[in-house]
HTML snippet that shows the backbone in 3Dmol.js (N, CA, C, O; Angstrom):
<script src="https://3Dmol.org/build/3Dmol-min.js"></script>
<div id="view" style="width:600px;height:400px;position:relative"></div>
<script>
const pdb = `
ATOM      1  N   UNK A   1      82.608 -54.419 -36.871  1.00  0.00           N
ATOM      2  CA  UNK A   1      81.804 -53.264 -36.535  1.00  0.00           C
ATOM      3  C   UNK A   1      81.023 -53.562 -35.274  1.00  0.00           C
ATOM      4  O   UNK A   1      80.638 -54.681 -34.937  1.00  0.00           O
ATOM      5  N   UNK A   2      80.834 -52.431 -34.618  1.00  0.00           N
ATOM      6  CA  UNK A   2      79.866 -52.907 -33.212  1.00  0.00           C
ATOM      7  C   UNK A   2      79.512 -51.399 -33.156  1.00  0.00           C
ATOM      8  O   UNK A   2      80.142 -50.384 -33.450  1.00  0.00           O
ATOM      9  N   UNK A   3      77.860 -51.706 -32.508  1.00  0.00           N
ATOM     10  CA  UNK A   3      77.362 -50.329 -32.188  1.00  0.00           C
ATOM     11  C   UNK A   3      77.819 -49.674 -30.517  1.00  0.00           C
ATOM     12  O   UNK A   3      78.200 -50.208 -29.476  1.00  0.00           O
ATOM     13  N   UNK A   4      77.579 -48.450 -30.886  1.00  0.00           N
ATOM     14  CA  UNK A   4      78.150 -47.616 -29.722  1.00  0.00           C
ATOM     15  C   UNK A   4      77.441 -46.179 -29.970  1.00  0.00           C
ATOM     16  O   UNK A   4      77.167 -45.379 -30.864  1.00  0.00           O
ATOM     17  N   UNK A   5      77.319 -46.411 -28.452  1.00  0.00           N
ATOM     18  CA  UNK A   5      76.456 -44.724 -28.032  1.00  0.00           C
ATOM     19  C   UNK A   5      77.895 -43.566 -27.348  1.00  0.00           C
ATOM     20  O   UNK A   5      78.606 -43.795 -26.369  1.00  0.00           O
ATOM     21  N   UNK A   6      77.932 -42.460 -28.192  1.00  0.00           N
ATOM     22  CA  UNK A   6      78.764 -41.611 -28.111  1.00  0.00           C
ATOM     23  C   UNK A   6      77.421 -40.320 -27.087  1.00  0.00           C
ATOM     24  O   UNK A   6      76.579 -39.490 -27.426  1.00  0.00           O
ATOM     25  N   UNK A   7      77.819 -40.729 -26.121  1.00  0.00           N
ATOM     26  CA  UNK A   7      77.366 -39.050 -25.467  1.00  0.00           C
ATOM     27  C   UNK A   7      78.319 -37.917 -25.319  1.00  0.00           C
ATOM     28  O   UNK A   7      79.503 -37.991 -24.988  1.00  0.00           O
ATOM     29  N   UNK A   8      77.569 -36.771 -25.640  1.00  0.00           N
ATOM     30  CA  UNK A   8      78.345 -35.590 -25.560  1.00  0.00           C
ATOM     31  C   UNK A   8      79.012 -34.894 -26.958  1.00  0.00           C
ATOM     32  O   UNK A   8      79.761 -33.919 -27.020  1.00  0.00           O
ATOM     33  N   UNK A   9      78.522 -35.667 -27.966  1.00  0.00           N
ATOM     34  CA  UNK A   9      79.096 -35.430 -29.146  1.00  0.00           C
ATOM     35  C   UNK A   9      77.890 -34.924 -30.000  1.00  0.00           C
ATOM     36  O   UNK A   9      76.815 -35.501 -30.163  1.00  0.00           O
ATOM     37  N   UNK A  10      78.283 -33.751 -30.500  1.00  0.00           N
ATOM     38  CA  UNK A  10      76.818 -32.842 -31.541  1.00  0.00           C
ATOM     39  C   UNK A  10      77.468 -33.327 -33.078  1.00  0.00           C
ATOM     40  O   UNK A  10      78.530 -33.041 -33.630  1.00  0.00           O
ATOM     41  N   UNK A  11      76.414 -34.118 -33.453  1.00  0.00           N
ATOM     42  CA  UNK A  11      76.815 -34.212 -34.496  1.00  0.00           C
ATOM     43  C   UNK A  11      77.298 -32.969 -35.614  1.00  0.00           C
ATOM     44  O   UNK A  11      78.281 -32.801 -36.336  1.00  0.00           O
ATOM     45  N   UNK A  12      76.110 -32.252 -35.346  1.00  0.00           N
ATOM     46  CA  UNK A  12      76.531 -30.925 -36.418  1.00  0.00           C
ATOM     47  C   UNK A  12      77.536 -30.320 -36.307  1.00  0.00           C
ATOM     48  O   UNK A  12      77.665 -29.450 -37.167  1.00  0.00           O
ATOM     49  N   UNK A  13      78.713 -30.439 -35.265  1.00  0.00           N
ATOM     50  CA  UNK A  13      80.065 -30.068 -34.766  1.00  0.00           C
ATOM     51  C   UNK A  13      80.920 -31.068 -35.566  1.00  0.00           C
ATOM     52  O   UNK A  13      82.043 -30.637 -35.825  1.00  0.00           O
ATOM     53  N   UNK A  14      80.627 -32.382 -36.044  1.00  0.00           N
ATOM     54  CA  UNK A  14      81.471 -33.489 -36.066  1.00  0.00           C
ATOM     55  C   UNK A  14      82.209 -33.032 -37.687  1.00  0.00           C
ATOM     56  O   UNK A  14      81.798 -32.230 -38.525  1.00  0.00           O
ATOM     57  N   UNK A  15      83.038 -33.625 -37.686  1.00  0.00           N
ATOM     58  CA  UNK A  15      83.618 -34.165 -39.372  1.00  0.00           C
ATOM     59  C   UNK A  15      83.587 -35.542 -39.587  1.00  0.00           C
ATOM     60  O   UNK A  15      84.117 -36.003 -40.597  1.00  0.00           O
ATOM     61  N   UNK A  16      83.006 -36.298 -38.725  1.00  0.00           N
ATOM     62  CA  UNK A  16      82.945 -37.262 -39.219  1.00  0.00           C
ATOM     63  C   UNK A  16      81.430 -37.685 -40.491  1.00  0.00           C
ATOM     64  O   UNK A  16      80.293 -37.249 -40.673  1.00  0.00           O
ATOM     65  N   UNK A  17      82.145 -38.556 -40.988  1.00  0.00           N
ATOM     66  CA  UNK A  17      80.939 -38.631 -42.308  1.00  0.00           C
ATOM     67  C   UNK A  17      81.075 -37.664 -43.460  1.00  0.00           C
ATOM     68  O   UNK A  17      81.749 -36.637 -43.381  1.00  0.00           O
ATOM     69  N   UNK A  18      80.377 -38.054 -44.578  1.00  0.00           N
ATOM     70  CA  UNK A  18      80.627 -37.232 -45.958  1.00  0.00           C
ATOM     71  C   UNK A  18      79.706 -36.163 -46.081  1.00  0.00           C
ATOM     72  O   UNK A  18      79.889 -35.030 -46.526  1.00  0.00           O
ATOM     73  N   UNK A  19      78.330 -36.884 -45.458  1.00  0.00           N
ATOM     74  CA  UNK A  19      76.782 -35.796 -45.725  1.00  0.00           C
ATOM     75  C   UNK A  19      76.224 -36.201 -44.650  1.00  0.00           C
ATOM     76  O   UNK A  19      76.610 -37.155 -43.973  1.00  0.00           O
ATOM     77  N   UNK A  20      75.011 -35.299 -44.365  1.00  0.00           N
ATOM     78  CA  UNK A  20      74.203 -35.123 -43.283  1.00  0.00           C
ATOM     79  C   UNK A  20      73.018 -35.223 -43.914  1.00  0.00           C
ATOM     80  O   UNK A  20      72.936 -34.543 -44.936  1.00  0.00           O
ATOM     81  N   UNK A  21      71.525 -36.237 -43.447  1.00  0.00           N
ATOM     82  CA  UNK A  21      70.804 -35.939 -43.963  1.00  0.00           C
ATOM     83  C   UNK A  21      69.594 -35.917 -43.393  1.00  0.00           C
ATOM     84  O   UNK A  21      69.161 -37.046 -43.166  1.00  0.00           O
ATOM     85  N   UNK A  22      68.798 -34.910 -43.038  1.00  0.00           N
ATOM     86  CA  UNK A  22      67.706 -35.442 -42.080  1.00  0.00           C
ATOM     87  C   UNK A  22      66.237 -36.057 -42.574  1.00  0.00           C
ATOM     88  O   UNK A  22      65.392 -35.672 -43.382  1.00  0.00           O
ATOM     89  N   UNK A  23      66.327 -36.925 -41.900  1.00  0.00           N
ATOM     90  CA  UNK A  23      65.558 -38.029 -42.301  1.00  0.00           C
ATOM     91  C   UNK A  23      64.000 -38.435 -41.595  1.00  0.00           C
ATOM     92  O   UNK A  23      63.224 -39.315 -41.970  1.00  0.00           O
ATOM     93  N   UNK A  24      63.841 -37.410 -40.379  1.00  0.00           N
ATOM     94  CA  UNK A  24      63.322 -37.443 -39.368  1.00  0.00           C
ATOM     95  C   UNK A  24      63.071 -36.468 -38.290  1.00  0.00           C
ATOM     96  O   UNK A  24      63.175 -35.260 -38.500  1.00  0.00           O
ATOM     97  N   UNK A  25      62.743 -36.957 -37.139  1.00  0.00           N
ATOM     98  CA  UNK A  25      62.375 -36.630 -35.484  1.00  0.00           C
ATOM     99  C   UNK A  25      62.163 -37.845 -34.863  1.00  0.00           C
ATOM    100  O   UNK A  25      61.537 -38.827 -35.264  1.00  0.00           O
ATOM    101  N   UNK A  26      63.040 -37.567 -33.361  1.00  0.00           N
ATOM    102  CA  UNK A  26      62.875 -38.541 -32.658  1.00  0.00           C
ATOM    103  C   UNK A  26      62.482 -37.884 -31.228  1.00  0.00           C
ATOM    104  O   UNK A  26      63.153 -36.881 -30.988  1.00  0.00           O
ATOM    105  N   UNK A  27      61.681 -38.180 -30.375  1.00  0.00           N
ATOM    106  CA  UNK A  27      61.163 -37.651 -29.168  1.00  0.00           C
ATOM    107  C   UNK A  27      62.575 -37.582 -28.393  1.00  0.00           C
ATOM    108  O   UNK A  27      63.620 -38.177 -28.656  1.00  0.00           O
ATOM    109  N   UNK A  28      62.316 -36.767 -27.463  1.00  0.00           N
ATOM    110  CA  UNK A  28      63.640 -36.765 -26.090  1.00  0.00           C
ATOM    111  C   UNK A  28      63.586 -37.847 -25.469  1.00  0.00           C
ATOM    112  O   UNK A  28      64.449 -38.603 -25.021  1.00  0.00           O
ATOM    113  N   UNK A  29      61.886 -37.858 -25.488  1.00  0.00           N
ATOM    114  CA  UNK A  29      61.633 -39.705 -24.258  1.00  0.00           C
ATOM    115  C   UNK A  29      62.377 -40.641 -25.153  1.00  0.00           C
ATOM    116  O   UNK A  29      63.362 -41.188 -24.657  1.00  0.00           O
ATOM    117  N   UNK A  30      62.007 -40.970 -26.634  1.00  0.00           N
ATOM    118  CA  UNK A  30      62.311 -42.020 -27.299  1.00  0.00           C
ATOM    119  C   UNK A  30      63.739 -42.425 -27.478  1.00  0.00           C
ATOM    120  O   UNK A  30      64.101 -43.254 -28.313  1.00  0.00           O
ATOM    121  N   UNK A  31      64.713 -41.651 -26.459  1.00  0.00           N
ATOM    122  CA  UNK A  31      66.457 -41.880 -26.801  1.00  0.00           C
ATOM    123  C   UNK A  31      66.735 -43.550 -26.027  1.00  0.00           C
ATOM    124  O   UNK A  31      67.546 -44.422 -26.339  1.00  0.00           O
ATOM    125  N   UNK A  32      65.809 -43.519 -25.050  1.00  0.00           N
ATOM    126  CA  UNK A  32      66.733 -44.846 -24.758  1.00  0.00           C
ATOM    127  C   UNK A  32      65.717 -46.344 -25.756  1.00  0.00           C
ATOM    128  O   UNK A  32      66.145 -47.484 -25.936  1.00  0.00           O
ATOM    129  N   UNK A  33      64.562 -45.868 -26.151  1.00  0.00           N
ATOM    130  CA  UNK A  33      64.400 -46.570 -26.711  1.00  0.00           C
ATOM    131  C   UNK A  33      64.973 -46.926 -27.966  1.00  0.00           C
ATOM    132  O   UNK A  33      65.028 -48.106 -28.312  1.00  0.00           O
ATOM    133  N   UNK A  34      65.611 -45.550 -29.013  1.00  0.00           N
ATOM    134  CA  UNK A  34      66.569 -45.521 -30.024  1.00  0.00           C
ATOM    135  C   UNK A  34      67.605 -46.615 -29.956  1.00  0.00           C
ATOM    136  O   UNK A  34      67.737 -47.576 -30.714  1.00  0.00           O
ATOM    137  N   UNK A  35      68.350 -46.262 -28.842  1.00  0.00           N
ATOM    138  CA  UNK A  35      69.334 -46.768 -27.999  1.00  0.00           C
ATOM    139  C   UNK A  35      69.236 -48.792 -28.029  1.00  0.00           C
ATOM    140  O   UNK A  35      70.077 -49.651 -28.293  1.00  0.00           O
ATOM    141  N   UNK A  36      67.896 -48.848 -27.649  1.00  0.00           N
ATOM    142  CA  UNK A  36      67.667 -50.470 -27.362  1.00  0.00           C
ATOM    143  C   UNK A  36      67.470 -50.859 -28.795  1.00  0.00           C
ATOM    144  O   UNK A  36      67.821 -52.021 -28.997  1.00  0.00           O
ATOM    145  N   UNK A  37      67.048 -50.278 -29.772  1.00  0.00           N
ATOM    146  CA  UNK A  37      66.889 -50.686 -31.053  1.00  0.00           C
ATOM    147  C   UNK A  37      67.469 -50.753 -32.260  1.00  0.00           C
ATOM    148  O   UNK A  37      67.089 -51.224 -33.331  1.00  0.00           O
ATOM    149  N   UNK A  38      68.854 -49.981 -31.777  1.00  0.00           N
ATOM    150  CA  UNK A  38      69.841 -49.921 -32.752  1.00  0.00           C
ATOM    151  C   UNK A  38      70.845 -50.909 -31.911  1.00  0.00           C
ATOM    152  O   UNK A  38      71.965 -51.073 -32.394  1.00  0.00           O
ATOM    153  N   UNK A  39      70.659 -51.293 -31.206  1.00  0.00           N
ATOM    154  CA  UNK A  39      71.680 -52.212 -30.068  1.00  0.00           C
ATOM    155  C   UNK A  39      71.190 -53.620 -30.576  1.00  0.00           C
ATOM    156  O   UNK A  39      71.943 -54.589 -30.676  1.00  0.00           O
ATOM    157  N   UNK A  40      69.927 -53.632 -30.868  1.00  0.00           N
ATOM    158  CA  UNK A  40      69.329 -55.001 -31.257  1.00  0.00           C
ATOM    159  C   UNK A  40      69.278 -55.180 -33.057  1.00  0.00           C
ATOM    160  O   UNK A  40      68.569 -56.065 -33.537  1.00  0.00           O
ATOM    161  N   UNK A  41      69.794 -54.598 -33.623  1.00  0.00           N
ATOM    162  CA  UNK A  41      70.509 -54.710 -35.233  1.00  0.00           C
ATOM    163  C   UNK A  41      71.869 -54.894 -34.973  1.00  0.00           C
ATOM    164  O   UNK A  41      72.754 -54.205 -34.466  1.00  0.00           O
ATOM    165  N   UNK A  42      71.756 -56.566 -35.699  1.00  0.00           N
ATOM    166  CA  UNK A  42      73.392 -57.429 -35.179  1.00  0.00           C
ATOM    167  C   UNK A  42      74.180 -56.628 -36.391  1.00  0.00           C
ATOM    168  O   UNK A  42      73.772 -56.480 -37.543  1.00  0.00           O
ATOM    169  N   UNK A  43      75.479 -56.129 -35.795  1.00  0.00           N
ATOM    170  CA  UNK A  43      76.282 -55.488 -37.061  1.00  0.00           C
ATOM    171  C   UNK A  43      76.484 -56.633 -38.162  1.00  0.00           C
ATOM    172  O   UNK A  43      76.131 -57.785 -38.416  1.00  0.00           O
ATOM    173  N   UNK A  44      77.266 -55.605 -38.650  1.00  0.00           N
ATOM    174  CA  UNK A  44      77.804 -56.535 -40.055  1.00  0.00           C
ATOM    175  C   UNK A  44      79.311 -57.600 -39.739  1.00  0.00           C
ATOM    176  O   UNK A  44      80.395 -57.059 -39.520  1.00  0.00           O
ATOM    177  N   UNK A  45      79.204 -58.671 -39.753  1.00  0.00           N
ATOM    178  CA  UNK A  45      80.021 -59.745 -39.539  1.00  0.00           C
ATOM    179  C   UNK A  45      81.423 -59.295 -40.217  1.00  0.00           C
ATOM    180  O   UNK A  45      81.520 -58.177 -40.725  1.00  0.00           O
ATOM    181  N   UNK A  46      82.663 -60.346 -40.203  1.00  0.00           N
ATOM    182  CA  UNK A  46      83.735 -59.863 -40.765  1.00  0.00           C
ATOM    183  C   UNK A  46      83.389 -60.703 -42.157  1.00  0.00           C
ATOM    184  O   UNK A  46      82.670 -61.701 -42.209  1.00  0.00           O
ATOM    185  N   UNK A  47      84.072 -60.065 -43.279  1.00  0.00           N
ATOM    186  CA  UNK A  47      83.118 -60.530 -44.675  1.00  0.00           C
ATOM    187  C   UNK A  47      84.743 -60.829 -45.247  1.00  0.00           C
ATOM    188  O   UNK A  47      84.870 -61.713 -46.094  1.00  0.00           O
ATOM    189  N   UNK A  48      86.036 -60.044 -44.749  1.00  0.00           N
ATOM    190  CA  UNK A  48      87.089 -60.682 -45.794  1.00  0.00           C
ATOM    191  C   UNK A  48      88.370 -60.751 -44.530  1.00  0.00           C
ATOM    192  O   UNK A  48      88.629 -60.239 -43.441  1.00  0.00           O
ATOM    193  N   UNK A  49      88.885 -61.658 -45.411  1.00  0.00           N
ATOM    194  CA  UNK A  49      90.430 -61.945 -45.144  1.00  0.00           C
ATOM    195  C   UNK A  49      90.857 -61.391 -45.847  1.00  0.00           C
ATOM    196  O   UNK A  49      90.750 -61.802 -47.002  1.00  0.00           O
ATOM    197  N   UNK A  50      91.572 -60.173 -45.607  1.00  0.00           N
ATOM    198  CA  UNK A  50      93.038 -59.496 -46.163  1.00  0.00           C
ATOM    199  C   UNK A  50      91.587 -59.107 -47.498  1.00  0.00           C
ATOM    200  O   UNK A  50      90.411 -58.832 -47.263  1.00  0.00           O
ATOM    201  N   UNK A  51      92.296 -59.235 -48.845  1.00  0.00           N
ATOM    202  CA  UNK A  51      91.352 -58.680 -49.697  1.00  0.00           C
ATOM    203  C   UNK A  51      90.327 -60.179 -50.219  1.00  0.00           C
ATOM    204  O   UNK A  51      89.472 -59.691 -50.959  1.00  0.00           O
ATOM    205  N   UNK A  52      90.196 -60.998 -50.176  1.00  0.00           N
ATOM    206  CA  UNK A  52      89.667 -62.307 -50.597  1.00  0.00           C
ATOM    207  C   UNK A  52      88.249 -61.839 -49.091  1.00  0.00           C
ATOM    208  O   UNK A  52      88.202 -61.227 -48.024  1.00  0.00           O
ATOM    209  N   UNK A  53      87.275 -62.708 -50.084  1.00  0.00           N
ATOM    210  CA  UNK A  53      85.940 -62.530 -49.271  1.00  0.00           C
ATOM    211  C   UNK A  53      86.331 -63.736 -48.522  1.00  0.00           C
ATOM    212  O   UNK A  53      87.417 -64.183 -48.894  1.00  0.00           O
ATOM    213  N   UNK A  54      85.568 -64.609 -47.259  1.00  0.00           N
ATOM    214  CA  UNK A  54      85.156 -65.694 -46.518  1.00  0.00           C
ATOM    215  C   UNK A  54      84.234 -66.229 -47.291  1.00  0.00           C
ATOM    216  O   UNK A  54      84.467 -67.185 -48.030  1.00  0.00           O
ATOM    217  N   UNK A  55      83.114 -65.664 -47.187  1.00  0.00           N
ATOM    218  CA  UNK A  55      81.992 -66.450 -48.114  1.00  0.00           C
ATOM    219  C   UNK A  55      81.254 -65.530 -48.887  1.00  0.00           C
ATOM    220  O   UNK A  55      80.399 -64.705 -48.566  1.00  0.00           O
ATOM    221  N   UNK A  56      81.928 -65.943 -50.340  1.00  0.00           N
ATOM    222  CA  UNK A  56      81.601 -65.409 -51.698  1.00  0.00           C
ATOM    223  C   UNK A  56      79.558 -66.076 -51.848  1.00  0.00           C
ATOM    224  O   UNK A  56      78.866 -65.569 -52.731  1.00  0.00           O
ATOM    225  N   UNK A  57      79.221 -66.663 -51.331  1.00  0.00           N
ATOM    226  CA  UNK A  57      77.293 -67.188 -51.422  1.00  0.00           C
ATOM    227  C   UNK A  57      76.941 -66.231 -50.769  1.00  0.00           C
ATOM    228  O   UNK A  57      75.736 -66.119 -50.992  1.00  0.00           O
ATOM    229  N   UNK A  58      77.340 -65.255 -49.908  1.00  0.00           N
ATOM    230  CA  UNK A  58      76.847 -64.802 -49.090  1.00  0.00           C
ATOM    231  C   UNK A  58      76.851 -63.129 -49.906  1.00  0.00           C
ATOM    232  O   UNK A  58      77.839 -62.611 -50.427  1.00  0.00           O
ATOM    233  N   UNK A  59      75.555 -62.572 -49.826  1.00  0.00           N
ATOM    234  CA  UNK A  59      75.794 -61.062 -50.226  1.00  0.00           C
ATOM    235  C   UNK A  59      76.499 -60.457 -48.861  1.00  0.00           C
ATOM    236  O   UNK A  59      76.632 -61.052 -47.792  1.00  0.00           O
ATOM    237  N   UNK A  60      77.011 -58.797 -49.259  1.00  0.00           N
ATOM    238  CA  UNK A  60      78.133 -58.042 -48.475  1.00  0.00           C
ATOM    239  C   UNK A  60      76.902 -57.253 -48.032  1.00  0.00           C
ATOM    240  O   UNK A  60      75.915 -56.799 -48.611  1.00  0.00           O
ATOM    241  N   UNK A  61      77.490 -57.274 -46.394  1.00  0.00           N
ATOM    242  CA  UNK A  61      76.406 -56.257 -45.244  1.00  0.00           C
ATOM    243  C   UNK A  61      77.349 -55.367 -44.874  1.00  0.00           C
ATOM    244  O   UNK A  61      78.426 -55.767 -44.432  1.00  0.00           O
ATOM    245  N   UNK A  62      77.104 -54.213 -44.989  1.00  0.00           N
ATOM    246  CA  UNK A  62      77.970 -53.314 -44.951  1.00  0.00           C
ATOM    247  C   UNK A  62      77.140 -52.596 -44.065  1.00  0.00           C
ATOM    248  O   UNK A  62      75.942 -52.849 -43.936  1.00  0.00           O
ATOM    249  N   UNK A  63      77.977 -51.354 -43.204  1.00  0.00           N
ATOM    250  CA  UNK A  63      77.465 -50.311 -42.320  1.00  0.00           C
ATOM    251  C   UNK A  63      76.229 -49.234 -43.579  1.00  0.00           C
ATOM    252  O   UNK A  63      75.359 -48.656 -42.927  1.00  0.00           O
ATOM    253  N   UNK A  64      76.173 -49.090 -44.465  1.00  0.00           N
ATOM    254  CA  UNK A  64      75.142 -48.717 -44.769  1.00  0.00           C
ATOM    255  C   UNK A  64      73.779 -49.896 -44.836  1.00  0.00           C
ATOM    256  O   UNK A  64      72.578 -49.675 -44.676  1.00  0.00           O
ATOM    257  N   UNK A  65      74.289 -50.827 -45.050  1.00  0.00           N
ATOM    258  CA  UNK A  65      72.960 -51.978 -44.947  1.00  0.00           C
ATOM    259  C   UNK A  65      72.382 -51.824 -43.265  1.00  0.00           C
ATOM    260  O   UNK A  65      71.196 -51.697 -42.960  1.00  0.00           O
ATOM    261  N   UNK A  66      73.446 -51.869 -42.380  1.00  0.00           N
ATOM    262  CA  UNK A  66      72.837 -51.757 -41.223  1.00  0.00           C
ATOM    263  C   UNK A  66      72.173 -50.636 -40.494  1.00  0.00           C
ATOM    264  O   UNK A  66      71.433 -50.728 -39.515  1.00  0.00           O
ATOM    265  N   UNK A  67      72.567 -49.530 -41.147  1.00  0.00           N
ATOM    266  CA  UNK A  67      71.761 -48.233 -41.141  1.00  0.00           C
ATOM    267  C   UNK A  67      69.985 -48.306 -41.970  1.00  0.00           C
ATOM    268  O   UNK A  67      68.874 -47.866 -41.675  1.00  0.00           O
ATOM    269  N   UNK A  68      70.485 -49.001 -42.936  1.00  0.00           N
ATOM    270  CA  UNK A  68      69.169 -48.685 -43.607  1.00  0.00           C
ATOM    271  C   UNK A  68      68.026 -49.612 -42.785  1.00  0.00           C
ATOM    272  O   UNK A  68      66.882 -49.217 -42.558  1.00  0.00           O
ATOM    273  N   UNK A  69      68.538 -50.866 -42.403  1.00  0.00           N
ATOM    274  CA  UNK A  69      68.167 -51.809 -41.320  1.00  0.00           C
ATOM    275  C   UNK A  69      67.662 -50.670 -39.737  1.00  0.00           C
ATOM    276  O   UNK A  69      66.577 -50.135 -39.511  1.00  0.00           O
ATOM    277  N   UNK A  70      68.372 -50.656 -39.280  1.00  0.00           N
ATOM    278  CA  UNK A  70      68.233 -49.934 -38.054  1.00  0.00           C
ATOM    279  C   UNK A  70      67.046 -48.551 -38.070  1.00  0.00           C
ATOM    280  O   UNK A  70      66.340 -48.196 -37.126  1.00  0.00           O
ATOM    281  N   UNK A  71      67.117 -47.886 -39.596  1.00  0.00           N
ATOM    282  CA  UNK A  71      66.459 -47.110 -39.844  1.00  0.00           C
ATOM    283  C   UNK A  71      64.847 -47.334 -40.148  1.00  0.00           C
ATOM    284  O   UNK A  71      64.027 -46.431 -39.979  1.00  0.00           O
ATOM    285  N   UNK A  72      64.512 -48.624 -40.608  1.00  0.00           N
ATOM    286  CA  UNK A  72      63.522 -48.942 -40.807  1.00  0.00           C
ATOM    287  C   UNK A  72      62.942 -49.738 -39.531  1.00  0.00           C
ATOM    288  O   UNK A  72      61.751 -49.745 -39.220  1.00  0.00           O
ATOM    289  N   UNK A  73      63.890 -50.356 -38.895  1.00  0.00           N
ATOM    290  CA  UNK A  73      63.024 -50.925 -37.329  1.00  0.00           C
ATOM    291  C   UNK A  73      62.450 -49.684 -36.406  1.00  0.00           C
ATOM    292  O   UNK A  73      61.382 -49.700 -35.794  1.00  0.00           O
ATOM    293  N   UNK A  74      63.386 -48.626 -36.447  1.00  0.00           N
ATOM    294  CA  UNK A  74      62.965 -47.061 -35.462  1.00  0.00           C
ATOM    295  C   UNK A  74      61.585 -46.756 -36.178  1.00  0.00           C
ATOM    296  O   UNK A  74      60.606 -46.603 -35.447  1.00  0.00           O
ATOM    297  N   UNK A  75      61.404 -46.638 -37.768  1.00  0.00           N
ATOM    298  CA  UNK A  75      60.100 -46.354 -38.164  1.00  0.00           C
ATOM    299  C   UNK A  75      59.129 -47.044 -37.526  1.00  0.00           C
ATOM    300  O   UNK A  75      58.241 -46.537 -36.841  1.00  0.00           O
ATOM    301  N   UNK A  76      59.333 -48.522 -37.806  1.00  0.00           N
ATOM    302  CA  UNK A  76      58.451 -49.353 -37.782  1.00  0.00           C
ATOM    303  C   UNK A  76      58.048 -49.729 -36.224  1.00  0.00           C
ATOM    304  O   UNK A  76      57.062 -50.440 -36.027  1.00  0.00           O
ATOM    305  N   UNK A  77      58.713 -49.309 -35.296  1.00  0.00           N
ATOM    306  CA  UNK A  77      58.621 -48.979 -33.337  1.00  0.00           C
ATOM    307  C   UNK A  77      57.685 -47.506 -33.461  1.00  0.00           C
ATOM    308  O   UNK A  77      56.976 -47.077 -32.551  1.00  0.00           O
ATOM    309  N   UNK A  78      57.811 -47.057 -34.390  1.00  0.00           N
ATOM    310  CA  UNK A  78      57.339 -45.197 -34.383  1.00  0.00           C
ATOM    311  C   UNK A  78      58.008 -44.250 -33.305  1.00  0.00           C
ATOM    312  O   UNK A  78      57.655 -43.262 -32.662  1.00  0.00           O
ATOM    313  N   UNK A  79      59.427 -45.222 -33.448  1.00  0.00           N
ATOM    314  CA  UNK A  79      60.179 -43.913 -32.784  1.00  0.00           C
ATOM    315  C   UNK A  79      60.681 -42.723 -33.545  1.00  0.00           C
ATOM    316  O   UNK A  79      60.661 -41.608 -33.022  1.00  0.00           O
ATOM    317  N   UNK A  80      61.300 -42.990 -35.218  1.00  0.00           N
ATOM    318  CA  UNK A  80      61.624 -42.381 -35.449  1.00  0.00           C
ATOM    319  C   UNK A  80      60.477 -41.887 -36.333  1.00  0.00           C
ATOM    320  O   UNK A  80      59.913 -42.788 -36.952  1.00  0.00           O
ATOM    321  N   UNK A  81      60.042 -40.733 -36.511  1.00  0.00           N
ATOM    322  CA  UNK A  81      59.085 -39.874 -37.190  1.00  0.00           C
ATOM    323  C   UNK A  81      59.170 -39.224 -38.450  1.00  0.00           C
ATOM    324  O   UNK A  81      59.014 -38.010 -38.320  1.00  0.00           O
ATOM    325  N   UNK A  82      59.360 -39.590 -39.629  1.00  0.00           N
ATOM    326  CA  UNK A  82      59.819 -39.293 -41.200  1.00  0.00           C
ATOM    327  C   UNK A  82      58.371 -38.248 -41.545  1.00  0.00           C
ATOM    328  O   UNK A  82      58.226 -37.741 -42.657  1.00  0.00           O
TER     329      UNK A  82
END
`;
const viewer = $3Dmol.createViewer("view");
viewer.addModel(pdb, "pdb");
viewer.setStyle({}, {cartoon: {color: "spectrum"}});
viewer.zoomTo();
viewer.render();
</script>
């Protein structure tokens, strides 16, 4: 997984994803700071070979762990506004 900034894409147009949920406000100024702070939440590593884990000691970081991660550093900057 690696993060990436999609410009030009409305989410509310997209199909991507199951649900939408708003969670927030973020200023117009605060995009590139969004930007630097979701860039600085290291994704989630590769966790398996084929179906067998690499390292079973290790709990599974998944793209929702790194959302919920990413989501709580924007609070905690007070970019994002709940």
């Amino acid at each position: 997984m690696s993060f990436q900034v999609k410009n030009g894409i409305d989410p509310e147009e997209s199909n991507e994803g199951k649900e939408k949920i708003k969670i927030g406000t973020i200023k117009k100024n605060d995009l590139e700071r969004l930007k630097q702070i979701c860039s600085q939440v290291p994704p989630p590593p590769k966790q398996f070979n084929g179906p067998k884990r690499i390292d079973p000691s290790r709990p599974l970081y998944h793209c929702q762990s790194w959302t919920t991660d990413a989501i709580q550093r924007l609070i905690d900057a007070g970019v994002l506004m709940t």
